[in-house]
Residue, then its C-alpha position, 0 to 999 in steps of 0.5 A: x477560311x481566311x486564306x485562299x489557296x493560290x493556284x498558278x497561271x498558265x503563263x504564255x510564253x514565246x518560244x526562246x530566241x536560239x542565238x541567245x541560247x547559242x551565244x554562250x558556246x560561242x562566245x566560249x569558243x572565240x576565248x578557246x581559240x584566241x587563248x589557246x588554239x592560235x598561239x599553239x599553232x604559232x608555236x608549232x610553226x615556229x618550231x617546225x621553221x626552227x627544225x626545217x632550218x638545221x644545217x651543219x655546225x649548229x648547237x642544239x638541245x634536243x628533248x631529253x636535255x642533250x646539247x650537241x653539235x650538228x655533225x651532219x644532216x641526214x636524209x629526211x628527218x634525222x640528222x647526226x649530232x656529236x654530243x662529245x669527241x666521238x660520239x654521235x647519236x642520231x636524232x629525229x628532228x622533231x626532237x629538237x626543242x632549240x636551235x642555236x647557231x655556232x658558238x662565237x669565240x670567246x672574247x679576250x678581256x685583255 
């Protein structure tokens, strides 16, 4: 016959590096937590700072979109907010997605 059939060699091979096979994990790991999991924490210390400092009189917007004014600061973490001329709710803190200081008087444009 004019063609021989070809057999494969037994090729002798090193036993893989285990830091390059690791190295993808890694390097996916460094992206996830510069990307994601730092600016949550960030963002949720900014938060829990922004709660910790409610007082009295403050303007705020709590999750479900109610803007109100802070009536009084309650032991733990609720606190009265008017929503308008005497109604108040209790609010748990954690809630709260802003926080604005008091309202400053409007400008007279005269």
């Amino acid at each position: 016959m004019w063609i021989s059939p070809a057999y494969a060699q037994a090729a002798e091979s090193a036993a893989p590096n285990p830091f390059i096979q690791l190295a993808p994990l890694i390097f996916i790991f460094v992206i996830f937590y510069f990307l994601l999991i730092r600016p949550q924490m960030n963002a949720r210390k900014k938060h829990a700072e922004m709660v910790s400092n409610v007082r009295r009189g403050d303007v705020v917007v709590t999750a479900g979109g109610l803007v109100g004014k802070v009536a009084k600061v309650l032991e733990g973490d609720e606190i009265m907010v008017e929503l308008a001329e005497n109604v108040t709710v209790k609010v748990v803190k954690a809630t709260l997605s802003d926080v604005r200081t008091k309202p400053q008087p409007a400008a007279n444009d005269s």
